[in-house]
C-alpha positions in Angstrom: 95.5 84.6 -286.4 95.2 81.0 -285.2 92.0 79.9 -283.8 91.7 79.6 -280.0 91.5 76.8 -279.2 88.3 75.4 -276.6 88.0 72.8 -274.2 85.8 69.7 -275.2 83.0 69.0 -272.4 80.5 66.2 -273.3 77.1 68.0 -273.4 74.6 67.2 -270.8 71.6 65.3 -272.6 68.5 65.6 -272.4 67.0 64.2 -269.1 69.9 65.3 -267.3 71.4 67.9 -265.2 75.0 69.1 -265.0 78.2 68.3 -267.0 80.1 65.1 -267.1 83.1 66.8 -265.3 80.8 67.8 -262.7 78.6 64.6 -262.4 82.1 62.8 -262.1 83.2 64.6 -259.4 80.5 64.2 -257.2 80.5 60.5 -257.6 84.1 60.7 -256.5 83.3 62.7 -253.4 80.8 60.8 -252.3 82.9 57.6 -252.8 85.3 56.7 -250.2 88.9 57.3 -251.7 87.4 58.8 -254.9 89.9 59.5 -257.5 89.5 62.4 -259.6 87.5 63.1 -262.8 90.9 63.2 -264.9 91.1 59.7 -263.7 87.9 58.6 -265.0 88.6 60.3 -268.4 92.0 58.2 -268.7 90.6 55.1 -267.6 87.9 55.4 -270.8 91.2 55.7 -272.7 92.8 52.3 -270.7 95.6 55.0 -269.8 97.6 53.1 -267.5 98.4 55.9 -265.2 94.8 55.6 -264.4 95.0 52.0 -262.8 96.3 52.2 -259.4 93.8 54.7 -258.5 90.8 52.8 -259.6 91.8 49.5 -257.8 92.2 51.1 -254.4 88.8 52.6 -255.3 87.2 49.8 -255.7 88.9 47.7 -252.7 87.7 50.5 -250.5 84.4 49.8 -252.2 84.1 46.2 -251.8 85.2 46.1 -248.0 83.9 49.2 -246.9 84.5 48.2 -243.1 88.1 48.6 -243.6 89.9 51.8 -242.7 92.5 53.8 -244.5 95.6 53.1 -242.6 94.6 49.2 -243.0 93.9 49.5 -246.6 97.0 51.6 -247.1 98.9 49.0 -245.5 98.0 46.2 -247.8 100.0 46.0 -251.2 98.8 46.6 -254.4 98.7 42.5 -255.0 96.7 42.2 -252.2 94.1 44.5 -252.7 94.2 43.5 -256.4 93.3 39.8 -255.4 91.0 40.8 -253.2 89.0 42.6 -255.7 89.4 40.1 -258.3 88.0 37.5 -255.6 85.1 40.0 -254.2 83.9 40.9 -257.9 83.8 36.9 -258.7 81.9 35.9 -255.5 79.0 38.5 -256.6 79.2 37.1 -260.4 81.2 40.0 -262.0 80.5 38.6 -265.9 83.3 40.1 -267.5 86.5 37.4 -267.4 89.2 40.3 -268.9 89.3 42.0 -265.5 90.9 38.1 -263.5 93.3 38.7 -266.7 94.6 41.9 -265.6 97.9 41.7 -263.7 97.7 42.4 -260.3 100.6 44.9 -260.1 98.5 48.1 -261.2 100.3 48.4 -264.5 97.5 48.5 -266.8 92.9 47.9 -266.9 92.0 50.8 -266.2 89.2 50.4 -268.4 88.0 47.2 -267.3 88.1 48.3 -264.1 85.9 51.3 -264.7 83.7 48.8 -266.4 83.7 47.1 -262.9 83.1 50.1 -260.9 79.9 51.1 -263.0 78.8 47.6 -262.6 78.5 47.7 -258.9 76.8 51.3 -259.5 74.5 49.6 -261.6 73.7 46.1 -259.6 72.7 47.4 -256.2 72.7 50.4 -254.2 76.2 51.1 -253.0 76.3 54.6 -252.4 73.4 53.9 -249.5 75.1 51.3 -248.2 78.5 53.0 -248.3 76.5 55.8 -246.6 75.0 53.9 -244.0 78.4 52.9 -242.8 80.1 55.6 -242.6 77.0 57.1 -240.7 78.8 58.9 -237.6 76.8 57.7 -234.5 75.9 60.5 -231.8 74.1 57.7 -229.9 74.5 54.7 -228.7 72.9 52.3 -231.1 72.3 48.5 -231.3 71.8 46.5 -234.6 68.6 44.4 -233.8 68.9 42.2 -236.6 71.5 40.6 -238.7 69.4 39.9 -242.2 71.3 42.0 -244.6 75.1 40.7 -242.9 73.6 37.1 -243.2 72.5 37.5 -246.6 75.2 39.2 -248.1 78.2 37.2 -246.1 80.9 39.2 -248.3 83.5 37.2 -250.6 83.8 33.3 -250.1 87.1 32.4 -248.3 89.9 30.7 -250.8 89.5 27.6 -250.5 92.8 25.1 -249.8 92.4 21.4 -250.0 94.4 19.7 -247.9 96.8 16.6 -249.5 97.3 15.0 -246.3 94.2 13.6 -243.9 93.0 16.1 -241.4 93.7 14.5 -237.9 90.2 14.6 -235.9 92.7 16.4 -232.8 93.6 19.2 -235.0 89.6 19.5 -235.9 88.6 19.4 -232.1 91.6 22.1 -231.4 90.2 24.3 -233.6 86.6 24.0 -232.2 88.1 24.5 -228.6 89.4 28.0 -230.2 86.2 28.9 -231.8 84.1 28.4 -228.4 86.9 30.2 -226.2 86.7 32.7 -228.7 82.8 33.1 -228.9 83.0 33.0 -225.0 85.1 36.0 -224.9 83.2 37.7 -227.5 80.1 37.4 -225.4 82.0 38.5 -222.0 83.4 41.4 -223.6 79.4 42.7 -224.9 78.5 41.7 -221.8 81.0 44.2 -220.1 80.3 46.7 -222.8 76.2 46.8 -221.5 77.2 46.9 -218.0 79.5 50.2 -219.0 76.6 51.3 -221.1 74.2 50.5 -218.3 76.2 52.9 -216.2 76.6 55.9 -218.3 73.1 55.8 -218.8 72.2 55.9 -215.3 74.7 58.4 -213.9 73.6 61.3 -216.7 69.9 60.8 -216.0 68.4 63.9 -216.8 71.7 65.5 -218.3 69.9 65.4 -221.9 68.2 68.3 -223.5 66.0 65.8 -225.0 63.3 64.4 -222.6 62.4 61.6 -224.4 65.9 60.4 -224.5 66.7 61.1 -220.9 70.4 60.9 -220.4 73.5 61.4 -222.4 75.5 58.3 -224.5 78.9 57.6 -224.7 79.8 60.3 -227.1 78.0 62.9 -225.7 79.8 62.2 -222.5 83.4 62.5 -224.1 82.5 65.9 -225.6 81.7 67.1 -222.1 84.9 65.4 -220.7 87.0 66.5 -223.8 86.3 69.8 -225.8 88.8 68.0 -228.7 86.4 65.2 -229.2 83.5 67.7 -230.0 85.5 69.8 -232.4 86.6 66.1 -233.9 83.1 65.0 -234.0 82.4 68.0 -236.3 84.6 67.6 -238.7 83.1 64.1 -239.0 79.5 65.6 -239.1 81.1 68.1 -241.9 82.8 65.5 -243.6 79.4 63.2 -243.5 77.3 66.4 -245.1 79.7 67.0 -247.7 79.5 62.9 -248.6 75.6 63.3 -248.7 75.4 66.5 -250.7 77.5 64.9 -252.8 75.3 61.8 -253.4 72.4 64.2 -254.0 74.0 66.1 -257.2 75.0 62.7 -258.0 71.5 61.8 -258.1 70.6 64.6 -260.2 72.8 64.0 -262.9 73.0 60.4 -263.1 72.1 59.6 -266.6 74.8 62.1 -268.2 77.2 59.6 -266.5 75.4 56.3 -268.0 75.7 57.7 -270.9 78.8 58.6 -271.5 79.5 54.8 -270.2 78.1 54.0 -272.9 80.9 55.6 -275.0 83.5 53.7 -272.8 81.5 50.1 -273.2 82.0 51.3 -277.1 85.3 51.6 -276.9 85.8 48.2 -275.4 86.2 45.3 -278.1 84.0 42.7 -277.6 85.0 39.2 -275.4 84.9 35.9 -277.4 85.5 33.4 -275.8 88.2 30.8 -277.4 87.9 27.4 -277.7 90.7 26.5 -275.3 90.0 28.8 -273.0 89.0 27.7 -269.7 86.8 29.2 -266.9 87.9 31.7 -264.6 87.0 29.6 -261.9 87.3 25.5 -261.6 87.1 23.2 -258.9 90.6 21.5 -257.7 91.2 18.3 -258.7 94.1 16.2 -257.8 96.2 14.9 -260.1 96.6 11.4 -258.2 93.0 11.5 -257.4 91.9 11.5 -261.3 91.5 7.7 -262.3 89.6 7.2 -258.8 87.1 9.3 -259.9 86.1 7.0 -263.0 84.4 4.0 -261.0 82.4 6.9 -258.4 81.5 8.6 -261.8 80.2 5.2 -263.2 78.5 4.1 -259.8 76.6 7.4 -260.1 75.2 7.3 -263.5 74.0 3.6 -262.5 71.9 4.9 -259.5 70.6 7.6 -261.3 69.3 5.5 -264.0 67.8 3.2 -261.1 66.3 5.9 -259.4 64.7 7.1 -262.9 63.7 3.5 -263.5 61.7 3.9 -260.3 60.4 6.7 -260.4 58.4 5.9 -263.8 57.3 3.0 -262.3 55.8 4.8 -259.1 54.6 7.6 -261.4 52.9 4.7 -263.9 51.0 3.2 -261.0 49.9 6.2 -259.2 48.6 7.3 -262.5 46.5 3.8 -262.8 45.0 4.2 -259.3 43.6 7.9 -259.8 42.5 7.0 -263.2 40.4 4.1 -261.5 39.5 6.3 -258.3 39.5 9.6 -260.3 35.5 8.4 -260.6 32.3 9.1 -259.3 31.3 11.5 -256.4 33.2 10.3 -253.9 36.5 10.8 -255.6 35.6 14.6 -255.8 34.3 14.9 -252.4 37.3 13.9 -251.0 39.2 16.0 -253.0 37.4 19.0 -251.7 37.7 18.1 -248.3 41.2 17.7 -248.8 41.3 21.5 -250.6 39.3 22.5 -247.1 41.4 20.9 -244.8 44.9 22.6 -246.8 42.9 26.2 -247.2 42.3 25.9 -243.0 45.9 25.0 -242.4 47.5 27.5 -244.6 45.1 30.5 -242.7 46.2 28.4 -239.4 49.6 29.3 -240.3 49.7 33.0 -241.8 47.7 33.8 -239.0 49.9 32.6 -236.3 52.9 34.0 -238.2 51.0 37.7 -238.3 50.5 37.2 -234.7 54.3 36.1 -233.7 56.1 37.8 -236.4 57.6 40.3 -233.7 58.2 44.1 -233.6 56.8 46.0 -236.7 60.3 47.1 -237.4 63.1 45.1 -235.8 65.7 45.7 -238.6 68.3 48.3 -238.3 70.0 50.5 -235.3 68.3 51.7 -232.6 69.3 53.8 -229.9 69.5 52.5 -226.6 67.8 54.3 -224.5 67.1 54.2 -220.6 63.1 54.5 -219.9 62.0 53.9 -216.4 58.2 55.3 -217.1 55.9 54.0 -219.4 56.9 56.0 -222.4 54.6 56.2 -225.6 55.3 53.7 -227.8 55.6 55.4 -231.4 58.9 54.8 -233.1 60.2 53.4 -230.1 61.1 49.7 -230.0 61.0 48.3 -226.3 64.0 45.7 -225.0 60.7 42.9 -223.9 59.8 43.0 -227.7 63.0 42.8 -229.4 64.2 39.6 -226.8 60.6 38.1 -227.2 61.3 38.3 -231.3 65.0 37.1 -230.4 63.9 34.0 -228.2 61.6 33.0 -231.1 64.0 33.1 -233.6 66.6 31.1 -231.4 64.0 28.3 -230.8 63.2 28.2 -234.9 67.2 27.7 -235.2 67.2 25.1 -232.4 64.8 22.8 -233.7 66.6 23.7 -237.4 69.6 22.6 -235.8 67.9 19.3 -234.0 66.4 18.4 -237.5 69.8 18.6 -238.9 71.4 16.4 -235.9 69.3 13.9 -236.2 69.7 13.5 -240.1 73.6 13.9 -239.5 73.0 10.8 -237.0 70.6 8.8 -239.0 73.7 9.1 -242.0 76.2 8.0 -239.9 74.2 4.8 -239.0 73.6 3.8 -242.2 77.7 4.2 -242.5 78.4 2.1 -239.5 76.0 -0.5 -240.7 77.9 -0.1 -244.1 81.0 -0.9 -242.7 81.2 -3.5 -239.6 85.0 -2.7 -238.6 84.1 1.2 -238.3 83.9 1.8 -234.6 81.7 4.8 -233.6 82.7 7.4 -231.1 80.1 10.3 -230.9 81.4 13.5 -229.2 81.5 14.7 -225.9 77.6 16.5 -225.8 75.7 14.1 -227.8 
């Protein structure tokens, strides 16, 4: 008799819980478009059947606001580029994935590689979570900080070979600002809608402390459809989150066993002709003009090193003669005194304007006309109040940044006597 043959499973280490199969499979489900565990055991393999799947995993990962009829629109080169572009703008170190070719033919492991890099970096799973958070409520972002600090991937950048005309530029403006004014009416109308709804369903809400229904909870009650579709989005949302949890649990079988994948990989060294992924655009016309502003620049550098050692040489002479007797060193602890009384100045006036205790995230609006308990609550005076002060900080930013813009020019026009100056309509 022949011996019966068994399946091989990767033992769970120590320090973990679960199988790799298993561990696997709950990343996928709580990933949106997850492939399946089979696909993660070709990809260590760089099977190429394995490739497509991965790269529409990881586009849906990198631009998570995107739905799946739009992502399933896009071609395989598109979403390709688009992940080779996202993965560079974060500083993806690994220069065989902008080798792969962007038809889906092959990289399966590199892209695996990628995919447990972004695991590994930050913490996408929350974040992937946190979008695709179904809102019962009507809720508000109060603050911007994470969009403004993570912008997403840069645009591609297109030089132009002919000058811009300044009437294109002013055109494009014109758009932007009609654009931003329609944005605004359009919120505008949204909070009067809102506004509304609120204050037709007073006293509709089971809840007392929220008062009235939102715009969700009125469909439902309009719609009996909408509540059984909002359920299977509630169901969907669980299964995501349960999902995240036994991924949790068994995280470090999965590390592990990439381990055994970065293994497998052969080591990148670089060549000596190779060039980086990533290089500014140069002209070709434009290269022997470059020489004299190249030459020009290494002159006033050494000028400006030149004086700096000579400012640096005499400031040293006058403290060594100054440095002293007593009153050299009472001044310099009145000077300490006078910086220790401005810097308390200062963190005690930002402690005292620094705003709501928690202005970041959603927050459900809700209609109070009674003095409500404050508690997690944030009131609308508080978050406008911490709004207003950030606008005037971005004012006077943007006034500091004027006037240095104008100062620059002047120094151009005095430069160059033909120039004539037009400032802009505004100014």
């Amino acid at each position: 008799m022949g011996r019966r043959r068994r399946r091989l499973v990767d033992p769970a280490p120590k320090g973990g819980s679960g199988n790799l199969p298993e561990v696997i499979a709950a990343l996928s489900r709580s990933l949106p478009a997850g492939p399946s565990p089979e696909t993660f055991r070709r990809a260590k393999f760089d099977r190429p059947e394995a490739a497509p799947a991965l790269w529409r995993l990881l586009f849906c990962v990198l631009s998570p606001l995107s739905t799946d009829a739009s992502s399933a629109s896009l071609a395989p080169e598109t979403q390709a580029c688009l992940v080779k572009s996202a993965l560079r703008s974060q500083g993806y170190p690994r220069l065989a994935l902008a080798q792969l070719p962007e038809d889906g033919s092959r990289g399966s492991r590199e892209l695996l590689l990628a995919l447990s890099w972004l695991l590994a970096r930050g913490p996408v799973l929350e974040k992937l979570l946190a979008q695709a958070h179904v809102q019962v409520g009507d809720e508000m972002p109060v603050c911007e900080c994470e969009a403004l600090v993570s912008p997403g991937p840069r645009a591609p950048h297109v030089e132009a070979e002919d000058p811009v005309d300044i009437r294109c530029v002013q055109w494009l403006m014109g758009r932007l600002r009609f654009r931003w004014r329609c944005l605004a009416a359009s919120q505008q109308e949204q909070c009067t809608l809102l506004s509304k709804i609120h204050l037709y369903t007073r006293g509709c809400h089971s809840d007392r402390s929220l008062g009235h229904l939102s715009v969700a909870e009125t469909e439902m009650l309009r719609d009996p459809e909408v509540g059984q579709q909002l359920l299977q989005r509630l169901q969907c949302e669980n299964t995501r989150l349960e999902a995240a949890l036994e991924w949790q649990r068994g995280e470090l079988v999965f590390w592990r066993w990439m381990d055994t994948v970065l293994a497998a990989c052969s080591p990148e060294v670089p060549a000596a002709d190779a060039q980086p992924t990533v290089l500014p655009r140069i002209p070709e016309h434009g290269v022997g003009e470059l020489e004299p502003i190249a030459q020009e620049l290494r002159a006033l550098q050494e000028e400006l090193c030149e004086a700096a050692e000579q400012r640096r040489e005499a400031w040293e002479a006058k403290v060594g003669c100054q440095g002293q007797g007593p009153q050299w060193s009472a001044a310099r602890q009145a000077l300490q005194a006078a910086v220790g009384q401005e810097l308390a100045a200062l963190q005690w006036t930002w402690k005292r304007d620094r705003g709501p205790a928690e202005p970041h995230g959603p927050h459900r609006l809700v209609r109070c006309e009674e003095e409500a308990p404050k508690g997690q609550y944030l009131r609308a005076a508080e978050v406008i109040q911490a709004l207003r002060s950030q606008e005037a900080c971005l004012e006077a930013a943007l006034c500091r940044l004027q006037g240095q813009c104008r100062q620059e020019l002047t120094k151009l026009v005095g430069a160059l006597p033909g120039l004539i100056w037009i400032l802009p309509p505004g100014h």
